[in-house]
N, C-alpha and C positions, 0 to 999 in steps of 0.2 A: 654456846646456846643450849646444846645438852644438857650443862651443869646446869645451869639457871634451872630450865623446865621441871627442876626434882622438885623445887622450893614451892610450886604454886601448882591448886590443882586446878587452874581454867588454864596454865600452861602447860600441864599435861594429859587435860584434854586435847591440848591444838598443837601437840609435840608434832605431830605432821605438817600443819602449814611452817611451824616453825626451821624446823630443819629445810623443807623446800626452799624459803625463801633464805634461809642463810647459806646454803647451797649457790644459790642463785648471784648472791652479793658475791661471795666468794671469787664464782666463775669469773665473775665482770672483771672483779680488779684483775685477777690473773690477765685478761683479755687487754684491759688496758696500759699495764705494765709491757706486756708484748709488743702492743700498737705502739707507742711507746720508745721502743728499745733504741738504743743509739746507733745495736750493727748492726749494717745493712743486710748480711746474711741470713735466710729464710733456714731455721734450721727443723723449725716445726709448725704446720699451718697456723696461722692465727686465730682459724676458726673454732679450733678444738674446742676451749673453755667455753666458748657460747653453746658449741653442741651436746656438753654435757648437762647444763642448764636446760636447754631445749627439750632432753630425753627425760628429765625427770619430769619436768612441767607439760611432756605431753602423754605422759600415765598418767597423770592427777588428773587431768582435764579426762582424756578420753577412754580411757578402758578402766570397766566400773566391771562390778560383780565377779571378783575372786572371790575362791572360798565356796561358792554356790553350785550347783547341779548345773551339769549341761543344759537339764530338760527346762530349766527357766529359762523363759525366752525374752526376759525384760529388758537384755542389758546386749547391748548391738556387739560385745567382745563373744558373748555365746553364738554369734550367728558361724554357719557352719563355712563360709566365704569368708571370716574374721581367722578364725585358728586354723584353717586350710592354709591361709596366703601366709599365716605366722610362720606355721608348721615346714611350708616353704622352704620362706627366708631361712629360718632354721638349718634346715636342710643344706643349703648353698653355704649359709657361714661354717657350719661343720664340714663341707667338703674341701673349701676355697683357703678357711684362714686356721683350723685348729687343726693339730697335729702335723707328723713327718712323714708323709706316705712312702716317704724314700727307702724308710729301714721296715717298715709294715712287711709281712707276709703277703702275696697275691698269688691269686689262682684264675688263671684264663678262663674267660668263656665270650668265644668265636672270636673278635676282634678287639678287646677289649680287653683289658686286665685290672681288676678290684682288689684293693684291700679287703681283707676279711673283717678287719677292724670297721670300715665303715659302711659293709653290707649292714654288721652289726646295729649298727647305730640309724643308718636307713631306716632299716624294719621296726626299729623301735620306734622310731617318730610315725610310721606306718602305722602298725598297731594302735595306737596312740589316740592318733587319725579317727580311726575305725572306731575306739571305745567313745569319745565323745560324740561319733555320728549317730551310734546305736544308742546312747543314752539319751540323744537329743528327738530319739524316734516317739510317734503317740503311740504306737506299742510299747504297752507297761512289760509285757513279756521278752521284752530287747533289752536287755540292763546292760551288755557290754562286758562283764566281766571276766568273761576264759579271755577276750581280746588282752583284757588291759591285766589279766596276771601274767599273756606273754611278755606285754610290752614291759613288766616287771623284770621276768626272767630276761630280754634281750639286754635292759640297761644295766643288772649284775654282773652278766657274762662279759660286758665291756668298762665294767668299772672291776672285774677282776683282774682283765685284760690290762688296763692300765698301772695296776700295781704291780702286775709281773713287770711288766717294760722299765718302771720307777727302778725296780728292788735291780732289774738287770742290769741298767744302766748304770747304777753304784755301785757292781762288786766287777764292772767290767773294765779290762786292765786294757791298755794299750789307747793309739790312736791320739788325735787331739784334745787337749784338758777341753779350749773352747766348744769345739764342738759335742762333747759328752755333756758340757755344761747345757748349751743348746738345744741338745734334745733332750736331757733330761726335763728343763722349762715346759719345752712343747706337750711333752708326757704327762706331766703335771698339770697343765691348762686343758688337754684333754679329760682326765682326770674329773677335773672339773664343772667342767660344763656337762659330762656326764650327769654327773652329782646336782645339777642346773636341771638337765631334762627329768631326774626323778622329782626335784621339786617343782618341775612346772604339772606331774602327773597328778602329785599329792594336792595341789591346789586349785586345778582345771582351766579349760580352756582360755580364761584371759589371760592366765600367766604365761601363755606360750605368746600374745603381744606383747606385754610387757619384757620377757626377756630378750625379744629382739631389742626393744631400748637399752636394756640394762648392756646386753653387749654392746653396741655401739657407745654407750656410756664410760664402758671398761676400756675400750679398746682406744676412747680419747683418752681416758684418763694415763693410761699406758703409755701414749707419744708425750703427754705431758711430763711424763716422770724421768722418759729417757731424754728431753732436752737438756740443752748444753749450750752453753757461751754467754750470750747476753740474755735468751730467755730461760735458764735455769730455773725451776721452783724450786725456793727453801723449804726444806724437811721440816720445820711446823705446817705451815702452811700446804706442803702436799698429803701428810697425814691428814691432815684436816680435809681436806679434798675427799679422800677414801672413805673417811669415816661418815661423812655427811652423804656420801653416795650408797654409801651401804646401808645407814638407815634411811636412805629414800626410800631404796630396795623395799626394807621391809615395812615400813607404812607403806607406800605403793601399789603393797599386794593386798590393801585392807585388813591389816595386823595395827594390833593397836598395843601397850601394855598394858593389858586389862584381860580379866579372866572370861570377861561377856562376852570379849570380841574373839577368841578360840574360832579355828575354824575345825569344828569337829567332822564334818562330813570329809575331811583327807583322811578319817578312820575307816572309810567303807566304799572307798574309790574300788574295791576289785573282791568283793564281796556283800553280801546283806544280813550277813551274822557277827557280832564283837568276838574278837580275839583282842585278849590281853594287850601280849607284847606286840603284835601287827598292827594294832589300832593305836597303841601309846608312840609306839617309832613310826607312823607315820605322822601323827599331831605334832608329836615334836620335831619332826623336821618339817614340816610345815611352815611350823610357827619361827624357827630357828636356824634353817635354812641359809636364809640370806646371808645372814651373819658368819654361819660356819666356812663356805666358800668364798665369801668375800673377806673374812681375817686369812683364810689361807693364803689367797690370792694374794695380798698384800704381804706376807713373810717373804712365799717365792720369790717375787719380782724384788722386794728389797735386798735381799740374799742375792740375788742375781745382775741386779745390775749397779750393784757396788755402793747403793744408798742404803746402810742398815739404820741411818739415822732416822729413816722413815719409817721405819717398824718400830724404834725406840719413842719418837713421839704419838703415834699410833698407839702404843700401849700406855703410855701415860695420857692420853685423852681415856681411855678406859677406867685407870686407876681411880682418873680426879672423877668421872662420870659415877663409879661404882662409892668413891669415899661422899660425893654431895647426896649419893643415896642413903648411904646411912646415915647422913649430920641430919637431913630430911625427917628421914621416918622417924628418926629419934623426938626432933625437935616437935613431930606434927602428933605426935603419940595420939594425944588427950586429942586430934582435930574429930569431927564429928563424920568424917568421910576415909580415916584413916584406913580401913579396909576394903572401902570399894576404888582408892586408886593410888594411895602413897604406898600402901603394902603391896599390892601387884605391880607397882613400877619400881622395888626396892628389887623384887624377887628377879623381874624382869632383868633389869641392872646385875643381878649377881649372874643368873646364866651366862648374860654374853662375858663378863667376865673370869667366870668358870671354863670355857671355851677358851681364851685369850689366854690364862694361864696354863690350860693344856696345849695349848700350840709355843708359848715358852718353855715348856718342858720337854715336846719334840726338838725344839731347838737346841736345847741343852744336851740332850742326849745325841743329837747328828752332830757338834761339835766337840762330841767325846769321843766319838769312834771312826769318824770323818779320818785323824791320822792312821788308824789303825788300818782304815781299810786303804790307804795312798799307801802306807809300807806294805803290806801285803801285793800291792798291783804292780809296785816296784818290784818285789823282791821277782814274782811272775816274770814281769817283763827280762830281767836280767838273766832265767832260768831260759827262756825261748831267745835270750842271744846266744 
């Protein structure tokens, strides 16, 4: 459905309802095929594939105004009991289900023992908290900002934090392959959804509801991939899955492929002066966000849990998405609207695939040096027998 939308520009105006509902169809049959199934054995709820339908179809409906100022108070996602209760849930999914607290650093205090990792990340959705409540004030003199440049500096200091753990985990010798592989994953999903709460900052308060769906969205999508036996998903068909959830994702957040629809106010979320590079790397990851963490996402988990066929059709729904782009714009050259939406959804098209092709090239490059660093851990280990 992708491809198609390049050819016509009333369907890439509605490339959001479109993908929603091919989304949707999608879910079913999986759902049905399951209902379905001949063995008895339950090896993955039935329910999943309806709940990821459900998650994207209830951001379309109910959380409106990404992109916008706290202080508009038009849209019931800005109200300060909407991104409080997100902020929350948040909260609880980062404590409950992402990362390994097992191997975390902690430091006592009175009865209780904390990761430092997730005091981190606490304070960060804290802060957070605090800058959408002060922008949400009718004092013009409460902008929020020293707040939300900490809340900056807290999610660096733990998206640093997770590259160490990443880099540590691979050059570290000994122990179980499994489990190094395990926590590596874990690292990496934290990683992530770091990289998640910077882009719910750049975008504001509704995207912190929205990302409780999109996880729960991910988090079916994830038991779906790891099924086995009778309800297995074929590697077209769950690539296909990912990619229609990740551009939910980003129409979702009122991103459109069009230059108009730019959300420029993630230029000035933690100041009221333009800086070059702070104002451009925050629009761009705005606007490209979803993409970035959700092709990651999809590498990891195919690397890791033994379906690489899912990242190879994965990238070839990208290829044939980015080649019906250019047969497109070729063919619409001479159309009369070729620059207000076949050329900004050509370009569109190229970035995520420009991303796609740098995430094959990391791949490339971990599968070069990948033995180098197992003969090195080896050679280690046989030194400390």
């Amino acid at each position: 459905p992708v491809t198609k939308t390049t050819f016509s520009n009333s369907y890439i105006e509605h490339e959001r309802e479109v993908v929603t509902f091919s989304l949707s169809v999608l879910s079913l049959l999986i759902l049905r095929r399951w209902y379905f199934a001949q063995s008895a054995s339950v090896e993955s709820p039935v329910y999943l594939p309806v709940l990821v339908a459900i998650c994207s179809r209830l951001n379309d409906v109910f959380v409106t105004g990404h992109g916008l100022d706290p202080s508009i108070r038009l849209h019931p996602a800005h109200h300060s009991f909407a991104f409080m209760t997100s902020l929350v849930l948040l909260v609880y999914i980062r404590l409950q289900w992402i990362g390994d607290r097992s191997t975390q650093p902690r430091y006592s205090f009175g009865i209780t023992s904390t990761p430092i990792s997730e005091i981190t990340d606490v304070f960060a959705m804290f802060c957070l908290a605090l800058t959408w409540w002060e922008k949400r004030s009718r004092d013009h003199s409460r902008n929020g900002y020293i707040i939300a440049r900490a809340a900056i500096g807290f999610f660096f200091v733990g998206m640093v934090h997770s590259i160490f753990c990443i880099l540590r985990d691979k050059n570290q010798s000994g122990g179980n392959v499994g489990n190094r592989s395990a926590t590596r994953v874990k690292n990496t999903k934290l990683a992530l959804f770091r990289g998640m709460m910077l882009l719910v900052m750049v975008t504001g308060p509704s995207c912190s509801s929205t990302a409780v769906l999109v996880l729960l969205q991910c988090a079916s999508i994830c038991k779906i991939m790891e099924s086995f036996g009778s309800k297995v998903v074929d590697a077209p068909v769950m690539a296909a899955l990912w990619r229609l959830a990740i551009r939910s994702a980003f129409f979702g957040t009122n991103h459109h492929c069009s230059f108009n629809r730019l959300q420029y106010s993630a230029a000035f979320i933690a100041t009221d002066s333009f800086h070059f590079v702070i104002a451009g790397s925050s629009l761009f990851f705005n606007t490209f966000g979803w993409e970035m963490i959700g092709s990651t996402l999809v590498l990891v988990l195919s690397r890791t849990t033994g379906r690489s066929t899912v990242w190879s059709w994965f990238r070839f729904y990208q290829w044939t998405e980015m080649l019906a782009s250019c047969i497109s714009v070729s063919v619409m050259k001479r159309h009369l609207m070729v620059w207000a939406i076949f050329a900004p959804r050509f370009m569109f098209a190229a970035v995520f695939t420009g991303f796609c092709l740098f995430l094959c090239f990391v791949e490339e490059i971990f599968d070069v040096i990948n033995p180098f660093l197992k003969t090195k851990n080896n050679h280690s280990r046989l030194h400390t027998i």
